[in-house]
ZADO-1210 file (C-alpha; in nm, 4 decimals, padded with zeros to 6 digits):
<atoms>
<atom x="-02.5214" y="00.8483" z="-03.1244" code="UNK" pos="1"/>
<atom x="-02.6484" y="01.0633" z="-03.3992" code="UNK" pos="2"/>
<atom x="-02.9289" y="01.1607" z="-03.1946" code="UNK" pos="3"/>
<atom x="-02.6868" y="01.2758" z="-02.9352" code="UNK" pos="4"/>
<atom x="-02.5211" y="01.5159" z="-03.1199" code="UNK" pos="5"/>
<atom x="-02.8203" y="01.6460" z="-03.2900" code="UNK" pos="6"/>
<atom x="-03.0447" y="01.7093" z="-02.9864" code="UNK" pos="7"/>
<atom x="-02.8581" y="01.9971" z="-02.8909" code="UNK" pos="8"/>
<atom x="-02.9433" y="02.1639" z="-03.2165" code="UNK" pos="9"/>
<atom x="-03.3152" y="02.1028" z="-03.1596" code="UNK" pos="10"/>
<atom x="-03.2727" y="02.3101" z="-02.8157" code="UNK" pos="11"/>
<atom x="-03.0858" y="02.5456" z="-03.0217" code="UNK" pos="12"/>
<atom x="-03.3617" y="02.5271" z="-03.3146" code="UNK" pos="13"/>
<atom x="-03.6480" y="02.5615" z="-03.1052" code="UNK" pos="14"/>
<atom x="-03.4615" y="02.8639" z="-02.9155" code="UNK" pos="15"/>
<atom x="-03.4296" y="03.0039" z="-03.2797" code="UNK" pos="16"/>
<atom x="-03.7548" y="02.9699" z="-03.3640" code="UNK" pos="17"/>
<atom x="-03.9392" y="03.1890" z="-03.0582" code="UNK" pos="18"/>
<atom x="-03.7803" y="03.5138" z="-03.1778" code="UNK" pos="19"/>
<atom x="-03.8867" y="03.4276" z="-03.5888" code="UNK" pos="20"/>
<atom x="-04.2000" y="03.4978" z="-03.6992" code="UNK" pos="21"/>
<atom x="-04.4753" y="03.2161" z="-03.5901" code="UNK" pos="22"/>
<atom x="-04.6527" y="03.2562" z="-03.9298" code="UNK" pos="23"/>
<atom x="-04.3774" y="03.1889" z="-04.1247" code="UNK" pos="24"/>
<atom x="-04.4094" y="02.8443" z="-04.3151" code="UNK" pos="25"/>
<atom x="-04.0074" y="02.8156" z="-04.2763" code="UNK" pos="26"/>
<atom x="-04.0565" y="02.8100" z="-03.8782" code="UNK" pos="27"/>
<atom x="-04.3923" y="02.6007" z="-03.8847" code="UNK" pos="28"/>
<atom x="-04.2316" y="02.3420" z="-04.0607" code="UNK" pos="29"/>
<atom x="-03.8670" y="02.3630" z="-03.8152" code="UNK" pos="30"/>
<atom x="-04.1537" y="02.3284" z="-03.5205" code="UNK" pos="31"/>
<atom x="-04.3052" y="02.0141" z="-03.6469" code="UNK" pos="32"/>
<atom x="-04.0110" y="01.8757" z="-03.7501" code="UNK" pos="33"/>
<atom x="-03.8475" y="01.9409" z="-03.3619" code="UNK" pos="34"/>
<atom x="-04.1499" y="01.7942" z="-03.2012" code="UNK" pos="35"/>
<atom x="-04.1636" y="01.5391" z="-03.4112" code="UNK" pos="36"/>
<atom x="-03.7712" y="01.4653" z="-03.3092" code="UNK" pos="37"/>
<atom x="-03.8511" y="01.4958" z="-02.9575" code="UNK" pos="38"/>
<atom x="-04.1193" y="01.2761" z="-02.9743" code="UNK" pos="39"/>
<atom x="-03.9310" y="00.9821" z="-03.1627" code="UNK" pos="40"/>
<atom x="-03.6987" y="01.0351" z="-02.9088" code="UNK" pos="41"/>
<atom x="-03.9028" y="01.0270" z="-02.5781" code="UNK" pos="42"/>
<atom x="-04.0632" y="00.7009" z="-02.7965" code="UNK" pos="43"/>
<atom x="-03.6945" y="00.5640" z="-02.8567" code="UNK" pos="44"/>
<atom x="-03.6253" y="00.6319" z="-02.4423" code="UNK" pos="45"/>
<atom x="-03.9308" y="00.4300" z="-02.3644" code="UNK" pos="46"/>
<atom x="-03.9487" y="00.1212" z="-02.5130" code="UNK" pos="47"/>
<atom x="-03.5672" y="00.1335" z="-02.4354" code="UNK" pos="48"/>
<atom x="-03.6840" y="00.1275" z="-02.0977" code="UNK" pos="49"/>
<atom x="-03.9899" y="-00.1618" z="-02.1237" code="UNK" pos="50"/>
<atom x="-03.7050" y="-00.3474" z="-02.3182" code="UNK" pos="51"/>
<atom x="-03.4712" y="-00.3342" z="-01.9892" code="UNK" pos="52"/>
<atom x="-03.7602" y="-00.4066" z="-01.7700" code="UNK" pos="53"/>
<atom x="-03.8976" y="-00.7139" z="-01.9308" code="UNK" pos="54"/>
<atom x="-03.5772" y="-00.8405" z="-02.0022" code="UNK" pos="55"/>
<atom x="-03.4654" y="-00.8235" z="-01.6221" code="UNK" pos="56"/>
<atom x="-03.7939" y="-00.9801" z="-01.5739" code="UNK" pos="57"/>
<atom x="-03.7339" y="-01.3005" z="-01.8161" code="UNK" pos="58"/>
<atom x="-03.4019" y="-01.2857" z="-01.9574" code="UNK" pos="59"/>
<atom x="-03.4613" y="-01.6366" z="-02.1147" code="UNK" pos="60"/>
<atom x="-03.7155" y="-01.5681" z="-02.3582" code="UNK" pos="61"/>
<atom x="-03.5199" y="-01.3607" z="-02.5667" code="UNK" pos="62"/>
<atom x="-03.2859" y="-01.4911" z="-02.8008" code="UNK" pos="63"/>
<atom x="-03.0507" y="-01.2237" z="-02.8176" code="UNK" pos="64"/>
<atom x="-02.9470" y="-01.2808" z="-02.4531" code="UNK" pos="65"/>
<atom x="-02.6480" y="-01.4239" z="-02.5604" code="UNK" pos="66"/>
<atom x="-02.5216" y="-01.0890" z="-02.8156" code="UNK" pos="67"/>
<atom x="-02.6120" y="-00.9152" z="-02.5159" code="UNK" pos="68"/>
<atom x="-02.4103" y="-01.0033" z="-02.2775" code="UNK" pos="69"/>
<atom x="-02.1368" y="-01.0049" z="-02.5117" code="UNK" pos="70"/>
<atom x="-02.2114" y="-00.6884" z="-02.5940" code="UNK" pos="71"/>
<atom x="-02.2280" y="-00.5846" z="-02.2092" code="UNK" pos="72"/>
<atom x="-01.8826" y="-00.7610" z="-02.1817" code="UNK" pos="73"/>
<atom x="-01.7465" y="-00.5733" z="-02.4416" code="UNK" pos="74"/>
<atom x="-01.8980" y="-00.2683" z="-02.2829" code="UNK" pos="75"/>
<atom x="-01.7027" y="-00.3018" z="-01.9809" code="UNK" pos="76"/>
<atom x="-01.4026" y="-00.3866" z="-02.1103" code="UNK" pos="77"/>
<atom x="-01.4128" y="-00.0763" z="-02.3294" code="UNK" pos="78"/>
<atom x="-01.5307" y="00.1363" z="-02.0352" code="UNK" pos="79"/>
<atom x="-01.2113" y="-00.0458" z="-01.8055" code="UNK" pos="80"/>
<atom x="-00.9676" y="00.1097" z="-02.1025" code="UNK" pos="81"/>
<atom x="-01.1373" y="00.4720" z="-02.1106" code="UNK" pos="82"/>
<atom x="-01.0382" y="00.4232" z="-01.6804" code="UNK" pos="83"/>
<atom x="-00.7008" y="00.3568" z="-01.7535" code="UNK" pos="84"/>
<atom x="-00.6818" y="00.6232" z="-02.0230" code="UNK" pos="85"/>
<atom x="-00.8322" y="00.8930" z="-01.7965" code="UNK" pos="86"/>
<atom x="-00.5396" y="00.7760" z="-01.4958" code="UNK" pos="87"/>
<atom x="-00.2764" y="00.7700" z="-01.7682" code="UNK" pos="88"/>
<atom x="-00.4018" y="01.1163" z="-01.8691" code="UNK" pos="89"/>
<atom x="-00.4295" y="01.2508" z="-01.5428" code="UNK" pos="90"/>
<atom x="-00.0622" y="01.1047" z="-01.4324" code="UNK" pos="91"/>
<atom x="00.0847" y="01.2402" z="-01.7304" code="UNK" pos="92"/>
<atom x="-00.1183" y="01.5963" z="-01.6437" code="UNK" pos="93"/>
<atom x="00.0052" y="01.5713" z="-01.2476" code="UNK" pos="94"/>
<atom x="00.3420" y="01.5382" z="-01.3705" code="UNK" pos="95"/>
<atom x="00.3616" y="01.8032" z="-01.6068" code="UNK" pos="96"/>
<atom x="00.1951" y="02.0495" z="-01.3034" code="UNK" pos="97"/>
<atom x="00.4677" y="01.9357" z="-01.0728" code="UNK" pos="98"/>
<atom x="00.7578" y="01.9639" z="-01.3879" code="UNK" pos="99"/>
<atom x="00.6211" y="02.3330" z="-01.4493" code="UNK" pos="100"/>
<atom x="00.5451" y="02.3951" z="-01.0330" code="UNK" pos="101"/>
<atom x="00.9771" y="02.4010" z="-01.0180" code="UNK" pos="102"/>
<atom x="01.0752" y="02.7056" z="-00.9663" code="UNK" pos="103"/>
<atom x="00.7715" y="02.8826" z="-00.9474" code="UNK" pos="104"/>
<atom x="00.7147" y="03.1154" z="-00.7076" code="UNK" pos="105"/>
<atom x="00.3987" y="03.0406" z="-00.4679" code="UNK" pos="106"/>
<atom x="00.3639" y="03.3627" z="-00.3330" code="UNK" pos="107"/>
<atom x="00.3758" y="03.5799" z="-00.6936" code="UNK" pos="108"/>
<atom x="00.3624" y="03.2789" z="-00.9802" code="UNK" pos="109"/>
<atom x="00.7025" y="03.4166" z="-01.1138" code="UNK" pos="110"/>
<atom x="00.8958" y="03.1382" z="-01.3274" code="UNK" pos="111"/>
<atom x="01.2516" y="03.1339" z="-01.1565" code="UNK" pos="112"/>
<atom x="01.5467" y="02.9743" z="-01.2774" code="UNK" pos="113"/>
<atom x="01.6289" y="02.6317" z="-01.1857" code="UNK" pos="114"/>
<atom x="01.8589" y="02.6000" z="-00.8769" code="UNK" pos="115"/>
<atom x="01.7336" y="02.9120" z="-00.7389" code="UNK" pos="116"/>
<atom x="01.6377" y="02.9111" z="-00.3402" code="UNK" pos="117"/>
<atom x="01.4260" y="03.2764" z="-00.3536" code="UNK" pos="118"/>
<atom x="01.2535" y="03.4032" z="-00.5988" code="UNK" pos="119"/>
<atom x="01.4194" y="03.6814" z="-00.7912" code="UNK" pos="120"/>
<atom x="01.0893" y="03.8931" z="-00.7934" code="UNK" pos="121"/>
<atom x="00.9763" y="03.8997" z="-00.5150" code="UNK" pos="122"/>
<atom x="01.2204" y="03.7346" z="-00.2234" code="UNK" pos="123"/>
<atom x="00.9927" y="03.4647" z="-00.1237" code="UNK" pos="124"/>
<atom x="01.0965" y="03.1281" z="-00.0460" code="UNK" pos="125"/>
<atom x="01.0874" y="02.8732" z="-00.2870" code="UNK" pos="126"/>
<atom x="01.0030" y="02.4801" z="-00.2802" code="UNK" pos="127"/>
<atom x="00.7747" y="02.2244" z="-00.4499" code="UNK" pos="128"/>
<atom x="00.4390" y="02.2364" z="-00.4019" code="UNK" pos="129"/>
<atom x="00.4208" y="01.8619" z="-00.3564" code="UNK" pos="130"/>
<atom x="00.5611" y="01.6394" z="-00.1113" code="UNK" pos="131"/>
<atom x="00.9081" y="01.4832" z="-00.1524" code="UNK" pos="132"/>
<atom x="00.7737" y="01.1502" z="-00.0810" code="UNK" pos="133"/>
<atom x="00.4276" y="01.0821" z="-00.1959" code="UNK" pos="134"/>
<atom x="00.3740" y="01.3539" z="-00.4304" code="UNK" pos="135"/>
<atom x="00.0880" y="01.5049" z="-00.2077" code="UNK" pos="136"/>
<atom x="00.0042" y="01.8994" z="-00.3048" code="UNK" pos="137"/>
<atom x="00.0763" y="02.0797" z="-00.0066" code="UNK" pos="138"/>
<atom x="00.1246" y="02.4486" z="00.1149" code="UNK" pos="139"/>
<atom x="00.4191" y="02.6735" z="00.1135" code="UNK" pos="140"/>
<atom x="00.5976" y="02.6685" z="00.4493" code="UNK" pos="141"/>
<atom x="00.4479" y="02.3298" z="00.5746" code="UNK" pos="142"/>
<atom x="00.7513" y="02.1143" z="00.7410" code="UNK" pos="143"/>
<atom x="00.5338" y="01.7517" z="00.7632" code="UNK" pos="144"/>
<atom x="00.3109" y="01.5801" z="00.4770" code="UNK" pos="145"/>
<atom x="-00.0402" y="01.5911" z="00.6317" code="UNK" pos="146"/>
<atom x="-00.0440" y="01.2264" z="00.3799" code="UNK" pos="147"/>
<atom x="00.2075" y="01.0400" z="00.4541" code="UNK" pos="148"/>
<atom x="00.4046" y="01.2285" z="00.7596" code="UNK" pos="149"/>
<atom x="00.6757" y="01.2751" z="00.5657" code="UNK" pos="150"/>
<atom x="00.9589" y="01.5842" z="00.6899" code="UNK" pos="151"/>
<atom x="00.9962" y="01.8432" z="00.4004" code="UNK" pos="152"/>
<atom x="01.3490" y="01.9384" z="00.2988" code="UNK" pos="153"/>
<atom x="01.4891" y="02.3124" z="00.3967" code="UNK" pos="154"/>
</atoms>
C-alpha cells in the first residue's frame, strides 16, 4: 500500500526533475533513487506474477495454501461489504437527489416552495423527476414510465 501512494510522487519527482538542472548532485541522486523505485517495483510486480502462475500450476506444494485462501475468503467478504456500502451510499445519494428534485423547476432549476404546481419564476410546470412508482428518472411532461408503465399523476 505504501508503494501505492508513493508512486505518484515518483511521476511527480521525475516530472520535477526534467526542468532542474541535470548536473546537479540533488537531481542525480532523486534520478537514481526513482529508478531504483521503479525498478523494485516492476521486480515486486513480477515475481508477484511467477508466484500466481506457479501456484495455479501446483497449489499443493506450498504450504501457505491454507492462509491463502483464508486470506482470499476474507478478501471477498471485505470486498462483498465495500458492495453493500457503495448501494447504501448510492441509495442514500438517490434519495437525497429526489428529496432536493421537489420543487425544483426542470425547465430553469429554480427552488420553489413546497405545494406549489408552477414555478414562480418562470411559469413552467412542475413534477418529480422520478416516477411515482419505481423511482425511475424520467423527463418533464412524460405521462407513462418507460420502466415500469406506470401513469404519471397531473
Amino acid at each position: 500500500m505504501p508503494n501505492d501512494i508513493f508512486s505518484g510522487l515518483g511521476g511527480l519527482m521525475k516530472g520535477l526533475s526534467g526542468i532542474m538542472p541535470q548536473d546537479d548532485p540533488n537531481v542525480k541522486l532523486m534520478n537514481a533513487q526513482t529508478e531504483l523505485g521503479e525498478l523494485k517495483q516492476q521486480e515486486t510486480d513480477l515475481l508477484a506474477e511467477i508466484g500466481r502462475l506457479a501456484f495455479a500450476a501446483d497449489p499443493g506444494a506450498y504450504p501457505q495454501a491454507g492462509k491463502l485462501r483464508l486470506v482470499q475468503s476474507n478478501l471477498a467478504e471485505a470486498q462483498s461489504k465495500l458492495d453493500g456500502a457503495k448501494r447504501v451510499q448510492e441509495e442514500t445519494k438517490a434519495l437525497k437527489d429526489a428529496e432536493d428534485a421537489k420543487g425544483r423547476c426542470p425547465n430553469c432549476g429554480h427552488q420553489n416552495a413546497e405545494g406549489v404546481k408552477f414555478c414562480q419564476e418562470c411559469g413552467g410546470k412542475l413534477g418529480s423527476p422520478f416516477c411515482q412508482s419505481c423511482g425511475a428518472a424520467m423527463q418533464p411532461g412524460i405521462r407513462f414510465c418507460g420502466e415500469c408503465g406506470a401513469k404519471q399523476g397531473d
